[in-house]
MARROZA-803992 format. One line per field, with one value per residue: residue in three letters; x, y, z of N, C-alpha, C, O, CB in turn. Coordinates in pm, whole numbers, m for minus. Glycine has a CB too. Layout:
MARROZA-803992
type: (Ala, ...)
n_x: (X, ...)
n_y: (Y, ...)
n_z: (Z, ...)
ca_x: (X, ...)
ca_y: (Y, ...)
ca_z: (Z, ...)
c_x: (X, ...)
c_y: (Y, ...)
c_z: (Z, ...)
o_x: (X, ...)
o_y: (Y, ...)
o_z: (Z, ...)
cb_x: (X, ...)
cb_y: (Y, ...)
cb_z: (Z, ...)
This chain:
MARROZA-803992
type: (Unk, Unk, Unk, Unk, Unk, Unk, Unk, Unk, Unk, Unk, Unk, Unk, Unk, Unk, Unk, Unk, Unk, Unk, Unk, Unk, Unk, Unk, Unk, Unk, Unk, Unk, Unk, Unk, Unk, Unk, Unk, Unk, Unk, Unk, Unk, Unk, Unk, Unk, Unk, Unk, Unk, Unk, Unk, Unk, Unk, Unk, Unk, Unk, Unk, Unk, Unk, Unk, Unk, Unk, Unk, Unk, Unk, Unk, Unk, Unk, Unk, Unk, Unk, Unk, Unk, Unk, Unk, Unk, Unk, Unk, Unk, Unk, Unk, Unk, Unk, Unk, Unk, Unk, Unk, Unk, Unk, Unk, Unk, Unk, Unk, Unk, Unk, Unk, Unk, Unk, Unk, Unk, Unk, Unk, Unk, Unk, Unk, Unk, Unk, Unk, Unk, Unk, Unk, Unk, Unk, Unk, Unk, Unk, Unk, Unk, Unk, Unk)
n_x: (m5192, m5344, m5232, m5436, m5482, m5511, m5484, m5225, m5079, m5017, m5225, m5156, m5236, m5356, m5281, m4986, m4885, m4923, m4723, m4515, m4441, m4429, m4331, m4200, m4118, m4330, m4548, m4878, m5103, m5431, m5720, m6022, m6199, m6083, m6231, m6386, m6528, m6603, m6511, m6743, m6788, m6616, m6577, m6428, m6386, m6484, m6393, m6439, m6566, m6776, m6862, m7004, m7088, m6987, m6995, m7057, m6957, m6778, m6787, m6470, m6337, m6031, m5944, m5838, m5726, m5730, m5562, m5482, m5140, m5137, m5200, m5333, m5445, m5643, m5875, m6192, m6359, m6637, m6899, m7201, m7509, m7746, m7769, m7733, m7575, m7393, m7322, m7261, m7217, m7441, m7425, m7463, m7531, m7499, m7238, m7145, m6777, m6603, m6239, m5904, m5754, m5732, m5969, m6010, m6273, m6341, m6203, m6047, m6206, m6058, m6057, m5796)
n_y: (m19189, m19461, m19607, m19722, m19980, m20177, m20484, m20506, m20284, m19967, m19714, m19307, m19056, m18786, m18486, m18608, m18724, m18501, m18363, m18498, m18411, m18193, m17860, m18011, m18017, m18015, m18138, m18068, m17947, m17877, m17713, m17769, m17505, m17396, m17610, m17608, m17803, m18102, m18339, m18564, m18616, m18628, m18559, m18643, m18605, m18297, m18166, m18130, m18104, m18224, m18068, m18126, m17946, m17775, m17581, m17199, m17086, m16895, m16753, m16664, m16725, m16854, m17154, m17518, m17833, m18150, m18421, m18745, m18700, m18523, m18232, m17896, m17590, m17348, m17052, m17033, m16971, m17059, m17188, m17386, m17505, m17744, m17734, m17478, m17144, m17030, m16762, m16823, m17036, m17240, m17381, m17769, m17717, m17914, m17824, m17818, m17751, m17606, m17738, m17734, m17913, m18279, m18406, m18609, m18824, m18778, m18594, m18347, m18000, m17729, m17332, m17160)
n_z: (m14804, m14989, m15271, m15546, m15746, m16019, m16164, m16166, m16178, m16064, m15984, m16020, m15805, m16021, m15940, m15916, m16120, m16303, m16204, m16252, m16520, m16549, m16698, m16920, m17263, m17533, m17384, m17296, m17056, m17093, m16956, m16789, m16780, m17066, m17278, m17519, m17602, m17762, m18063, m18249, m18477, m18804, m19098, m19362, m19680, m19695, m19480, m19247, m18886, m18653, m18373, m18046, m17860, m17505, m17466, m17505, m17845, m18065, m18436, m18572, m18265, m18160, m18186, m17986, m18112, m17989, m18001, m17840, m17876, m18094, m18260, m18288, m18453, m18499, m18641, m18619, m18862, m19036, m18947, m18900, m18858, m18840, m19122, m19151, m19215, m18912, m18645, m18423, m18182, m17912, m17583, m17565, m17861, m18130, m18388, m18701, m18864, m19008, m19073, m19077, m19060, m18982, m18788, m18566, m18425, m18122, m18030, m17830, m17817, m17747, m17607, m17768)
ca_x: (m5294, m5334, m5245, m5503, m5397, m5557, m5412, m5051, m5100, m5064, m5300, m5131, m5323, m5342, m5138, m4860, m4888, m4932, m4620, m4368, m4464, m4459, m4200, m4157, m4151, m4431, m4656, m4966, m5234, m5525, m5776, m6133, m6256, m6094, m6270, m6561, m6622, m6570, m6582, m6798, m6793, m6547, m6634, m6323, m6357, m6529, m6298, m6583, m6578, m6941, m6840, m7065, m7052, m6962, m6989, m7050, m6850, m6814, m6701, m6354, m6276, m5895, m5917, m5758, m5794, m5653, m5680, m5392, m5004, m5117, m5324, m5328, m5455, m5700, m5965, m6299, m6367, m6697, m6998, m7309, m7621, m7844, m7702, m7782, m7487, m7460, m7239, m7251, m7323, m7432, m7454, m7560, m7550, m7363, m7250, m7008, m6709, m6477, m6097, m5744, m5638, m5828, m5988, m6036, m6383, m6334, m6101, m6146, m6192, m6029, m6027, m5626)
ca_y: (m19222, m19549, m19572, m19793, m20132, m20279, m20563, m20452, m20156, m19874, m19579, m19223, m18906, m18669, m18399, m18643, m18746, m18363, m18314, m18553, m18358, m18018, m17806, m18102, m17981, m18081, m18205, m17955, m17963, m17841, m17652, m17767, m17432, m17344, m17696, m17599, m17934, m18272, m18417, m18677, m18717, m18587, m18578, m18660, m18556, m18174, m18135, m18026, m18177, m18219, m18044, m18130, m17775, m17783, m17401, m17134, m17085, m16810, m16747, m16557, m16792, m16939, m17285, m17613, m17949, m18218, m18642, m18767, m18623, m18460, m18125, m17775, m17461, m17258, m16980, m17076, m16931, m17120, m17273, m17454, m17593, m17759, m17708, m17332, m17073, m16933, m16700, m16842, m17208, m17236, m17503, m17874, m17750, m18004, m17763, m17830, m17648, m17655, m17761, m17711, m18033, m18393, m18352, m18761, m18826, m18840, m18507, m18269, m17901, m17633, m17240, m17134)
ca_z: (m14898, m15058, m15402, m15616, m15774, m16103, m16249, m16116, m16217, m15952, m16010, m15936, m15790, m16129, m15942, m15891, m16277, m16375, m16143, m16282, m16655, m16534, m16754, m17028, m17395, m17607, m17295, m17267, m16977, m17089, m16827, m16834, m16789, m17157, m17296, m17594, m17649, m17857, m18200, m18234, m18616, m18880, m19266, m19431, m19788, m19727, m19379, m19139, m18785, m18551, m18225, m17933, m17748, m17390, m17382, m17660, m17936, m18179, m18528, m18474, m18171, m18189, m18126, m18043, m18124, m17947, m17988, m17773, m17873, m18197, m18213, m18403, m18387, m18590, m18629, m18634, m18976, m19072, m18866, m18920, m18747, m18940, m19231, m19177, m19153, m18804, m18608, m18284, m18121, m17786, m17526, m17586, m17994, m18249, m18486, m18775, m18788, m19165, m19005, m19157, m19041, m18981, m18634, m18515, m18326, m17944, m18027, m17764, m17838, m17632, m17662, m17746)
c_x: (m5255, m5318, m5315, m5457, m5483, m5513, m5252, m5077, m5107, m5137, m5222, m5227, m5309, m5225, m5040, m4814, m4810, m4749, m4515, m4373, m4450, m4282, m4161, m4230, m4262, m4562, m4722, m5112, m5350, m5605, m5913, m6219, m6234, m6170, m6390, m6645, m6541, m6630, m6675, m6854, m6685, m6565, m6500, m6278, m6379, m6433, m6414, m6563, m6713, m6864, m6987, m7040, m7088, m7009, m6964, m6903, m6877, m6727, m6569, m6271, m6164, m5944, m5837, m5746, m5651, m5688, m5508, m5263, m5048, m5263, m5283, m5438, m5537, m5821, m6107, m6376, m6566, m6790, m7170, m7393, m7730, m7820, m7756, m7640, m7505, m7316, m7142, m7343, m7310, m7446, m7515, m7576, m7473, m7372, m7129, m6902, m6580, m6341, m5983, m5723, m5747, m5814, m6054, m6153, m6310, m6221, m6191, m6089, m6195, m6026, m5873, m5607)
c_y: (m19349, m19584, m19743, m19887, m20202, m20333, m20588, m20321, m20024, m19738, m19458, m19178, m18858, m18555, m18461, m18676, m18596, m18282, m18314, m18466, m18250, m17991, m17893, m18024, m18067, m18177, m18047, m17996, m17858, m17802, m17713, m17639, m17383, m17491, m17659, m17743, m18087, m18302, m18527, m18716, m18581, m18616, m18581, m18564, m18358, m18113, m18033, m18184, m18107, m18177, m18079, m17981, m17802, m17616, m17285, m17127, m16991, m16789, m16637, m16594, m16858, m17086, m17374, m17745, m18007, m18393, m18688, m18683, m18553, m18369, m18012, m17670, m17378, m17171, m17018, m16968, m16961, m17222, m17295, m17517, m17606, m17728, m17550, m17254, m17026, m16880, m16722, m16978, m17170, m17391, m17587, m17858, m17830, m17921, m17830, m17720, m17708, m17611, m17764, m17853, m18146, m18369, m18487, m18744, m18844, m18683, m18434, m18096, m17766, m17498, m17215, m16991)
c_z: (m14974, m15197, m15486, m15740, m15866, m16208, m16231, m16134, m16147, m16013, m15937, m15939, m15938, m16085, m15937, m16069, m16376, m16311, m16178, m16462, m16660, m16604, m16854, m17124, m17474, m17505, m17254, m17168, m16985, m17006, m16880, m16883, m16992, m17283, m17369, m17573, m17726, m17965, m18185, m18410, m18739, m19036, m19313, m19526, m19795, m19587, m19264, m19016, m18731, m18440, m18137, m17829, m17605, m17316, m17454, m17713, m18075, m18324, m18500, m18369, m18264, m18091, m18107, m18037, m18131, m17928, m17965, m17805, m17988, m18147, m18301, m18358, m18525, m18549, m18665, m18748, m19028, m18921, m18909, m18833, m18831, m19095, m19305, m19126, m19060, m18712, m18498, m18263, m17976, m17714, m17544, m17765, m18053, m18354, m18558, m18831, m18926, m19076, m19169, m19185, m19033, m18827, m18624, m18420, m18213, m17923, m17912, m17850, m17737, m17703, m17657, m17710)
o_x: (m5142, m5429, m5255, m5387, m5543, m5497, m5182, m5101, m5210, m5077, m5207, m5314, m5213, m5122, m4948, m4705, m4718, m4685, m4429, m4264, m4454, m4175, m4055, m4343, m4264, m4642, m4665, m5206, m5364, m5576, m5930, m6291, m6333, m6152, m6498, m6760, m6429, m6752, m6669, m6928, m6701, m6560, m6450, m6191, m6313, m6402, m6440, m6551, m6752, m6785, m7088, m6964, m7200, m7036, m6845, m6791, m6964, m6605, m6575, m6162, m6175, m5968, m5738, m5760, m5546, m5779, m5422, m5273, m4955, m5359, m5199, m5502, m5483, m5875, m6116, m6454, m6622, m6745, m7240, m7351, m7794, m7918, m7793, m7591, m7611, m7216, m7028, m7455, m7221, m7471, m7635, m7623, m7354, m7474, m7035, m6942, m6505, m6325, m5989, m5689, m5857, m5717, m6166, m6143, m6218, m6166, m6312, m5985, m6288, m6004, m5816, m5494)
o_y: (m19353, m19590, m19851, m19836, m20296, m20279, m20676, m20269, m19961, m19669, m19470, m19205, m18919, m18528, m18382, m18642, m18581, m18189, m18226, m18483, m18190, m18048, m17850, m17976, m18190, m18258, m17950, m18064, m17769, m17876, m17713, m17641, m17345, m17455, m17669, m17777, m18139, m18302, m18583, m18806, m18459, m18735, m18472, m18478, m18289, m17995, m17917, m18305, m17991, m18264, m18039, m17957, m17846, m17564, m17261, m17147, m17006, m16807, m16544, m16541, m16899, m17104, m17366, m17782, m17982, m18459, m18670, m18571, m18473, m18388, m18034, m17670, m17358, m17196, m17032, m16885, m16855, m17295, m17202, m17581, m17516, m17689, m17513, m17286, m16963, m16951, m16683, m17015, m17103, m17495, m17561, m17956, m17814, m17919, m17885, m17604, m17806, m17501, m17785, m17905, m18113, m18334, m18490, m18655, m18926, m18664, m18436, m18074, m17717, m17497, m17244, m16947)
o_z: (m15023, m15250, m15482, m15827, m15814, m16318, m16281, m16025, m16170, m16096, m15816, m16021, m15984, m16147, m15955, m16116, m16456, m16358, m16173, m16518, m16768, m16586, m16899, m17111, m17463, m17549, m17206, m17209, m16902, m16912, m17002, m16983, m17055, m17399, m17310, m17545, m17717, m17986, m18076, m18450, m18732, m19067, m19284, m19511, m19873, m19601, m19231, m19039, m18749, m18403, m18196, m17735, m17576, m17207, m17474, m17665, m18161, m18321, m18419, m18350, m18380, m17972, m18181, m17920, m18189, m17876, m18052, m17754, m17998, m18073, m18388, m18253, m18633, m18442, m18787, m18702, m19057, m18833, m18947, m18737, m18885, m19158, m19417, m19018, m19051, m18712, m18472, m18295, m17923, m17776, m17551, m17823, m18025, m18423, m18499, m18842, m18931, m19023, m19290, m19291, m19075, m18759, m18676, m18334, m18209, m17815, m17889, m17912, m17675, m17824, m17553, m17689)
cb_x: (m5318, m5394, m5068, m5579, m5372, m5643, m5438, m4896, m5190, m4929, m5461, m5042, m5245, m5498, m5110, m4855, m5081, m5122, m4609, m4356, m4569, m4496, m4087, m4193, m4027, m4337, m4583, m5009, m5199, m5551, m5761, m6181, m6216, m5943, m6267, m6554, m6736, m6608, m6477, m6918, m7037, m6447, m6741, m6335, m6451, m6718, m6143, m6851, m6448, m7055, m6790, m7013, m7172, m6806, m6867, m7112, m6823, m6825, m6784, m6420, m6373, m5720, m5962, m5672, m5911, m5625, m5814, m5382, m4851, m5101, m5330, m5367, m5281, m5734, m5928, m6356, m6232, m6604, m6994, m7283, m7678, m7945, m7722, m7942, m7450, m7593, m7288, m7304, m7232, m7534, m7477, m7719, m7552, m7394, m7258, m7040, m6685, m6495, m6102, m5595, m5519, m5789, m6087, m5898, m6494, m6220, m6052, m6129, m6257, m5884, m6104, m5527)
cb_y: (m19104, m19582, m19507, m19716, m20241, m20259, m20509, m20503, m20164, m19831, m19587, m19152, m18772, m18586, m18311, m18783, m18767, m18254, m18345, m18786, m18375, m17937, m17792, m18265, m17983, m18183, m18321, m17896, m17970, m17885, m17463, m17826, m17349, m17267, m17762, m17572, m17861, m18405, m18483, m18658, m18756, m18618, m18440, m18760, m18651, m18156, m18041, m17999, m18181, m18392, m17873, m18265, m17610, m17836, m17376, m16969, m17236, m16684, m16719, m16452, m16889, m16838, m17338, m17590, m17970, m18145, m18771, m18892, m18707, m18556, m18073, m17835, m17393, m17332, m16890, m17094, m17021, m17172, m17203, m17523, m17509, m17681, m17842, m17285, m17004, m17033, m16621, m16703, m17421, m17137, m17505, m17841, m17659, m18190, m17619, m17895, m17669, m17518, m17953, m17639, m18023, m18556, m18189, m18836, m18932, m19076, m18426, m18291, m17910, m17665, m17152, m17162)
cb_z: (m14994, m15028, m15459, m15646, m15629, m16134, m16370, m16219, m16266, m15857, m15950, m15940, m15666, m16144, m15844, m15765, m16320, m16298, m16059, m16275, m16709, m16302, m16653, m17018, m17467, m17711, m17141, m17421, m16837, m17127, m16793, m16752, m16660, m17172, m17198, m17800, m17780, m17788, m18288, m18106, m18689, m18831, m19352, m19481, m19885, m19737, m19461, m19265, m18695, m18511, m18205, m17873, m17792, m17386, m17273, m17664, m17971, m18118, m18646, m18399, m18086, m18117, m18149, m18024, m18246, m17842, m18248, m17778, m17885, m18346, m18031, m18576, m18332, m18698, m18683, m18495, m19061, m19177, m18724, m18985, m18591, m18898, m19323, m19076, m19199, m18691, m18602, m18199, m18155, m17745, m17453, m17483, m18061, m18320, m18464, m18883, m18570, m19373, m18892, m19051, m18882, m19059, m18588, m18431, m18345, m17901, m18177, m17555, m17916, m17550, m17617, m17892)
């Protein structure tokens, strides 16, 4: 197999990537299947991130939010749509979602 060349730059396969990482401390490969979704806007001062939902999500869910080497881990305590309390988001909803920590747009959101 040819390995792909831009700029110098050789492109690996992913499994060969995922290969040379396998068993390293503090490197985590995420599964799509456990993948809710993505920030796409973070409120600073009140600590509420916009998820984009990939795939329901309920109050009670452990989550975990990840924006390159840094990430964390919490209970989904609090959710909103429309600025209506609600129990449960489903697919395609942007709900907001009160965080522990600062959750950076482009974060993705996995179940833990």
């Amino acid at each position: 197999m040819k390995q792909k060349s831009y700029f110098g730059i050789i492109r690996l396969p992913l499994n060969k990537i995922l290969d040379k990482h396998k068993g390293r401390e503090g490197v985590s490969i995420l599964a799509d299947k456990d993948l809710v979704g993505k920030v796409i806007h973070y409120y600073d001062k009140i600590q509420v991130a916009v998820i984009k939902l990939a795939k329901g999500l309920k109050t009670g869910d452990k989550i975990k939010v990840v924006h390159g080497e840094k990430s964390f881990e919490q209970t989904v305590e609090s959710m909103q749509l429309e600025h209506t309390q609600i129990s449960e988001g489903k697919k395609g909803q942007e709900v907001a979602v009160k965080v522990d920590q600062e959750a950076k747009s482009g974060s993705s959101v996995h179940l833990a």
